[in-house]
C-alpha positions, 0 to 999 in steps of 0.5 A, a space after each residue: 243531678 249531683 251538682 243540682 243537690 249540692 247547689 241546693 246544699 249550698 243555698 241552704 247553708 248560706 241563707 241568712 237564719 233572722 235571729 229572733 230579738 232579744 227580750 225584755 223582762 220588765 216588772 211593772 208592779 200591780 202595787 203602783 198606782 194610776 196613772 203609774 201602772 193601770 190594770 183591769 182584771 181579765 175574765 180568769 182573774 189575773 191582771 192585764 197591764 193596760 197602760 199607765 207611764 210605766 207601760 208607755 215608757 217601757 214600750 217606748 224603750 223596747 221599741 228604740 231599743 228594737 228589743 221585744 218585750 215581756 211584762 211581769 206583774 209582781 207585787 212591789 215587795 218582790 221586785 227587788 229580788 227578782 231583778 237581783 236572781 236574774 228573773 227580770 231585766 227592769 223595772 221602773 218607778 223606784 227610788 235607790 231609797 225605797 229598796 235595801 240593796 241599792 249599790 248592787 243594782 244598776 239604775 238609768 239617770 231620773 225620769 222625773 220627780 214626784 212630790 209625795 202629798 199627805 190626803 186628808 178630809 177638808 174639815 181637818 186642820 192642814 197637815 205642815 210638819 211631823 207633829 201634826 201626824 202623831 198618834 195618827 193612823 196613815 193609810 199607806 200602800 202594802 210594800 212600800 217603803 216610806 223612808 221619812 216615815 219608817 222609824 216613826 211607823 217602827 216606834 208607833 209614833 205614827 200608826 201605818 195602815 196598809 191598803 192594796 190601793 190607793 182607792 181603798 186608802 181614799 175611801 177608807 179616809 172619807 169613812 174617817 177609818 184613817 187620819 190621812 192618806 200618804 200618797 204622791 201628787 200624780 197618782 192623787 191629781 189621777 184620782 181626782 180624775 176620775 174617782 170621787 174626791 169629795 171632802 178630801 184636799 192634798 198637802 204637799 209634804 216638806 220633804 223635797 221631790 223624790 226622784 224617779 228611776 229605772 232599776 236594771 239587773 246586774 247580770 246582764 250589763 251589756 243590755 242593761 247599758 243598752 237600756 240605759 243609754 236609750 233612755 237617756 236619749 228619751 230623756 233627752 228629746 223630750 219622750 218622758 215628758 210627753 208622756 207624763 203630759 198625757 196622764 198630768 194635763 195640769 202641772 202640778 206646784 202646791 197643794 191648792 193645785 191638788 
């Protein structure tokens, strides 16, 4: 009987514990819009991420990466913070342009690259340099950052209008309550999609195509490598790409295009 329970004892302590996986915290901001993050409201009013080119890379990452995953919805005033306070591990869509302390963040290579397009209604002259912009209310998103743009906003050369959508922005303009919607072409060509577009047209900017990236949080390099590396390796074989494909059919290269 004695050896009997010291057998079991033996089993017990020798059976391998699976350890439970690690886990990613990834933002994916309800600021961004379509195809970039696609939310619907659930019956107790919070936001449920539903798909979108962030949530679809990031489950991609996770999956390689044989890591669980965790969204967190912010708003994209706070992302910035919470990756720095150790709240969460990624987020992507970001620019080191668009937040204030880009060296103390870690970031993945670029995803892709965006062009950002100025909407305005067809009766409207086309919009080609700053000058055509002063004096103009620009509808633009609540928190984000538009480094062409922001000391023109701080001296009132252009008039910044914040919306907590591109859809309402869109709107707003077809009501003539906004001169121009500042936005980029994926999210404009998305729209298009499936909203009504009429009396609206795209013009490119002037500015070269900003490139788009995953940020990572400092404190934990050892993941954050691990993360980096595995995008990569999606960039690399094609996994990005695929996934733009199924939000952007159509490439898009000028403004006819839009």
């Amino acid at each position: 009987m004695r050896g009997f329970a010291l057998f079991c004892f033996f089993v017990f302590i020798n059976t391998p514990v699976l350890a439970e996986p690690q886990t990613i915290r990834a933002i994916v901001s309800d600021s961004n819009a379509p195809p970039y993050a696609i939310f619907d409201a659930a019956f107790d009013h919070n936001l449920q991420l539903t798909g979108g080119i962030s949530k679809d890379i990031l489950e991609a990452l996770a999956q390689r990466s044989q890591l669980s995953l965790q969204f967190l919805a912010l708003p994209r005033g706070r992302v910035e913070q919470w990756l720095l306070k150790d709240q969460a591990d990624i987020a992507c869509f970001l620019n080191p342009d668009w937040v204030t302390q880009p060296s103390t963040l870690l970031w993945s290579e670029a995803l892709f690259t965006t062009r950002q397009v100025l909407v305005r209604q067809d009766t409207q002259p086309a919009i080609t340099q700053i000058s055509d912009l002063l004096g103009k209310r620009i509808g633009t998103d609540r928190g984000f950052s538009y480094p062409e743009f922001d000391s023109l906003f701080a001296q009132q050369s252009l008039i910044r209008d914040d919306a907590n959508s591109l859809q309402s922005n869109l709107i707003r303009l077809q009501k003539a309550r906004v001169d121009a919607v500042l936005t980029v072409d994926l999210a404009y060509h998305y729209y298009q999609l499936h909203h009504n577009s009429e009396r609206l047209i795209a013009d490119l900017l002037w500015t070269t195509p900003d490139a788009i990236y995953c940020a990572f949080s400092p404190n934990n390099p050892e993941l954050a490598t691990k993360m980096q590396q595995t995008l990569q390796h999606m960039i690399a074989d094609g996994t990005i790409q695929h996934i733009l494909q199924r939000y952007k059919p159509n490439p898009l290269s000028s403004a006819a295009a839009l």
